[in-house]
N, C-alpha and C positions, 0 to 999 in steps of 0.2 A: 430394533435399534433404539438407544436413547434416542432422547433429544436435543438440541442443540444446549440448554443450558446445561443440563447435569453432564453430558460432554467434557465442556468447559471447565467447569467444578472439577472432575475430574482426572482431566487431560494429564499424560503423563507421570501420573503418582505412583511410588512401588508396591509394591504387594505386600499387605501389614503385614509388618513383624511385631511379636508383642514387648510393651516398651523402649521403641522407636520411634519417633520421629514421623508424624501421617506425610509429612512431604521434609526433605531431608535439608536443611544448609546448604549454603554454596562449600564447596569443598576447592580451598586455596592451595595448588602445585603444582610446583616447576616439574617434580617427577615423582614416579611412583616406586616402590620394592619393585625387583625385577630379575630375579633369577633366570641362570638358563639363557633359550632363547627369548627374543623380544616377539611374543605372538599377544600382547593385549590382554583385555580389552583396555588397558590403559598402561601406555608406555613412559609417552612423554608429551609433559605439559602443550607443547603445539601443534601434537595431531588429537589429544578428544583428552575430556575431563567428563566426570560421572555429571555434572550438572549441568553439561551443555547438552550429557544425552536426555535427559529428562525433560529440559525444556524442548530438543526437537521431536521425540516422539511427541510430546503436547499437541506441537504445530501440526504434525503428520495427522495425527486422528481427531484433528480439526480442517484439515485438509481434504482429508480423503478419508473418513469413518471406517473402519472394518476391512481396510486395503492399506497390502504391504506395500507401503512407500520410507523414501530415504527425503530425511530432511538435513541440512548443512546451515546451521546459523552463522551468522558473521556479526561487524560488531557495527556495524551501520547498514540503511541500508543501499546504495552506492558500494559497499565491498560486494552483494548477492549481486547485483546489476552487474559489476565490471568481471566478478568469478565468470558467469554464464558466457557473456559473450564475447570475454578476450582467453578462455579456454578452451572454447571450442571453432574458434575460426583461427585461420591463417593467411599467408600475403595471398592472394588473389580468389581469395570465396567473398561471396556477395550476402549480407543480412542487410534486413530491410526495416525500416523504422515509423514510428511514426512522427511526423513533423509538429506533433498538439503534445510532446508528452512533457515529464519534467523536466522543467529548466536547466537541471544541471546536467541532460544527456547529450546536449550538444559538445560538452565535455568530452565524453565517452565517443561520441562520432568522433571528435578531433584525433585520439588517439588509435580507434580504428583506419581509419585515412592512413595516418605517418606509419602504419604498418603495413601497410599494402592492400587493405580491405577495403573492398565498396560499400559505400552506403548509400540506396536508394532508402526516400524516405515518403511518405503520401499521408495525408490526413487520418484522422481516429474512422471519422462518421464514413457510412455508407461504406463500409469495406474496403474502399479506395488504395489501401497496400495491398488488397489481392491482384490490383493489376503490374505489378512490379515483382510477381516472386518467380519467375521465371531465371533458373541456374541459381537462385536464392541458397544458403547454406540456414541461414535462420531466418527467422521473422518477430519482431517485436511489437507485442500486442498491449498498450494501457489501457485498462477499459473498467469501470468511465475515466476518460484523460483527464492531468491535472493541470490545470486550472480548468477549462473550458467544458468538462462536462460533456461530453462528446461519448458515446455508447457506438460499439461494433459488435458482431454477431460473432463470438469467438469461437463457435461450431463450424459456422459456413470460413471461416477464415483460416481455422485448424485443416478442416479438408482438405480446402486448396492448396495449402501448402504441403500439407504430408504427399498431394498430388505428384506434387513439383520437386519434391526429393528433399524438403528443409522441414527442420526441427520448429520448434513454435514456443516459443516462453510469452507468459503474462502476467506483465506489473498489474498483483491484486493487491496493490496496497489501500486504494480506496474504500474499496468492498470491503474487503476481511473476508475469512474462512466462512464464515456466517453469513455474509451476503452473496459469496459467489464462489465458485470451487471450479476453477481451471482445467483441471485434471478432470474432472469427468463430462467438461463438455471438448477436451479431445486437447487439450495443451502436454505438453512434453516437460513442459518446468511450468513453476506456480513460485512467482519473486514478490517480494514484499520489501516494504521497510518497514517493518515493526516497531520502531520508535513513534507509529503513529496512533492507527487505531486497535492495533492489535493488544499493545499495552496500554495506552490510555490516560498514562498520570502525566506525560512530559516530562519524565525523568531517566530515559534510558533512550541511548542508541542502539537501533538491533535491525539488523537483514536476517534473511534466510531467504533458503531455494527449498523445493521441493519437487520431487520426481519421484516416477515409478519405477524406471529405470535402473538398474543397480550399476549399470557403466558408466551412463550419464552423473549420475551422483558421487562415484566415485573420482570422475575427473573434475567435478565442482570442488572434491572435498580435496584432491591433491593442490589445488588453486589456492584453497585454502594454507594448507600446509608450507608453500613452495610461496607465497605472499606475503607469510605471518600475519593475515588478516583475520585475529585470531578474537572470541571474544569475552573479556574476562567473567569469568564465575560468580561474582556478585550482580552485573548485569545482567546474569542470565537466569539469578537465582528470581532477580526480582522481577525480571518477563515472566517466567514462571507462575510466579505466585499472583501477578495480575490478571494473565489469563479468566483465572475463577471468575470474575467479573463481565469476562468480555456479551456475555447476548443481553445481562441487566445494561450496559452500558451503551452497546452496539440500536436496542430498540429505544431506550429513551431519545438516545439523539437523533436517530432517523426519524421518529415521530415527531421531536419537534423541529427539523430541519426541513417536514413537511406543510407544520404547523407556522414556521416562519416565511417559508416561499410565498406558502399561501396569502398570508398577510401583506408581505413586499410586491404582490401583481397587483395590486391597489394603489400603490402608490407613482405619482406622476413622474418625480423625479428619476424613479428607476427604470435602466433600457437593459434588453439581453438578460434577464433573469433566465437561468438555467438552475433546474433539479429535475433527476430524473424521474422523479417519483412524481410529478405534474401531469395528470394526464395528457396535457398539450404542448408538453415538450417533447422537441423533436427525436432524442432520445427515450421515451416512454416505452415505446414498443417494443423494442427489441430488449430494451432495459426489465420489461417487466416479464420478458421469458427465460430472461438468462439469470436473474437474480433475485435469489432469495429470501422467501417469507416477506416481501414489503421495502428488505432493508436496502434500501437506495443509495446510503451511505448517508454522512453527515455534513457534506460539502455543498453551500448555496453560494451561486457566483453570480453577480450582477454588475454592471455599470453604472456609477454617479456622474453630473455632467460633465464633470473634468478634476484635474490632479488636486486642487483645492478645495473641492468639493467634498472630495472623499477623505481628505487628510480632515475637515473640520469634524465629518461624521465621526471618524474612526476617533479621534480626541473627545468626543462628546457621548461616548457609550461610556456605561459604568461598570457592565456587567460582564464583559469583554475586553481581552489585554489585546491589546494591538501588537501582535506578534506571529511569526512564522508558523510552519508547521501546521497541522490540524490532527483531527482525532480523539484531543485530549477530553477530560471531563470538565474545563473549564473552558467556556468558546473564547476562538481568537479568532480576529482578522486583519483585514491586509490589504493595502495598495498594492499589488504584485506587481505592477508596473516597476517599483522601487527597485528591484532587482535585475532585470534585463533578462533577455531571452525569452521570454516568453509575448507572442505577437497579442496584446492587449492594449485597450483604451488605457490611458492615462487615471481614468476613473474607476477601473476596473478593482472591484471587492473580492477578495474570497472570503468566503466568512464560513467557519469551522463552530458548529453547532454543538453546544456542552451537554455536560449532563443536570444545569440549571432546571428549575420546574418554569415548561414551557412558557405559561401567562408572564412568568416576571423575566425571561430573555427578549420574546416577544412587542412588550410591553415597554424595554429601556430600547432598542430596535426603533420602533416608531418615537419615540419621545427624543431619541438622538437625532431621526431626520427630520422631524418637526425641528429642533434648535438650529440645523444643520442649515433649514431653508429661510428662517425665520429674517438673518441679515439682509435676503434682496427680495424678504415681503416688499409687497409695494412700492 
């Protein structure tokens, strides 16, 4: 089997034809010729376009190598999160959640509720929603959680649930295909937002699902269809063509996301520093059997004393946009408190790790909280 970069590089390309195109145009249409009856592979504009198949085979055998699986992009990723679990439950089945995950799933709980769906919900760490999947229909696994960093054993939590009679999906939006693969430590879907790490430049919205399943995928893709959560051909052309990049991009910044943690445990003003890739954090062990080649992701989350604090830091880097989102090749970070929903200090950082050369991200990092501390020297 390849390796993960030439993988990448390759991910969903046609089979040369000569004097064509090595990877083809996005292909712009409402409809296609269509004699006869309507049996595909391309009918109409909002069940499948040739360049959405190209980009989810990509994802598929970056997913799952060498195994037939069905991938379903969307055009965010919040459309794969709300396909998966408002397609497959109804008024009185119980999924279970995690109560550390992204802030906008509280969202998605509310509108599970006003349909008649339970939601019990238990922390990332320690398995702690294995004790709530009892008459469970799903189970929702982010691992590592966003913001908090938080790792769970999604083998021993896959078990339990397939035990107990529920399905299991896992937001790998952190990880990526490259740092961690779902599906073969026993999940039934593998969701993402690929507006993150997947693509990498900040210039695309994109979900997908992925399964083995061919019922499961099918009723994700009807979701799709039956939604119009469709997503256009030029965004998918240029997920596509990002991909290539993804393990050059994926180890630079987990190296220096290790390379920066490590520097930030040094310093006084910082509490709650969390990466998984620190030997002595509490997520390390389980983090480091479940995920791939090193890559821990590019996410370092810390504490500064308070909400002022961290607004002075974050104004005081140069080399970093203070902005949402992470993954990208240029680091951003974040008061995340500014947004609500997520249970954090007021001083709480996330800082999204680029693809800058480590010494000079590192290097504006401390010279931001040296200015940062500098006003109550003394």
């Amino acid at each position: 089997m390849t390796g993960d970069g030439t993988r990448a590089v390759r991910a969903g390309l046609p089979e040369p034809v000569a004097y064509e195109p090595t990877m083809p145009g996005p292909v712009f249409a409402a409809h296609y010729h269509l004699p006869g009856d309507a049996v595909g592979p391309y009918t109409y504009g909002r069940d499948d376009n040739p360049t959405w198949t190209g980009l989810e085979r990509a994802i598929g055998e970056l997913e799952a190598p060498g195994e037939d699986v069905h991938t379903v992009a969307f055009p965010s990723g919040m459309g794969a999160i709300a396909a998966v679990l408002l397609s497959g439950v109804r008024s009185g089945d119980t999924v279970v959640l995690p109560n550390d995950c992204y802030q906008a799933m509280p969202l998605i709980r509310e509108r599970l509720e006003s349909y008649g769906v339970e939601v019990r919900t238990a922390p990332t760490a320690g398995e702690a929603q294995a004790k709530h999947l009892e008459g469970a229909k799903l189970l929702w696994i982010e691992t590592p959680s966003n913001p908090g960093l938080d790792v769970c054993d999604i083998r021993r939590l896959a078990d339990a649930a397939h035990e107990a009679g529920a399905l299991v999906a896992v937001d790998n939006t952190l990880a990526t295909p490259l740092g961690q693969r779902p599906l073969e430590l026993g999940a039934d879907f593998s969701v993402a937002s690929g507006t993150k790490g997947l693509t990498g430049h900040g210039d695309v919205l994109l979900g997908y699902v992925t399964c083995r399943d061919r019922e499961l995928a099918a009723r994700v893709k009807l979701w799709r269809k039956t939604s119009g959560a469709i997503l256009g051909p030029m965004e998918a052309w240029l997920a596509h063509r990002s991909l290539s990049t993804l393990q050059l991009r994926i180890d630079r910044q987990t190296a220096t996301a290790l390379a920066l943690a490590e520097a930030l445990r040094e310093r006084p003003e910082v509490t709650g520093l969390r990466y998984p890739g620190l030997p002595d954090d509490p997520s390390h062990a389980v983090a480091a059997r479940q995920m791939r080649s090193g890559r821990f992701g590019c996410v370092v989350s810390f504490t500064l004393p308070d909400r002022a604090y961290a607004e002075r830091f974050l104004a005081a880097l140069r080399l970093v946009d203070d902005a949402t989102s992470f993954g990208g090749v240029r680091s951003t970070a974040e008061r995340r408190g500014r947004w609500g929903g997520d249970d954090v200090p007021e001083g709480f950082v996330r800082f999204s790790v680029g693809a800058e050369d480590p010494e000079d991200l590192v290097a504006d990092v401390l010279r931001a909280l040296d200015e940062t501390a500098a006003p109550t020297a003394g």
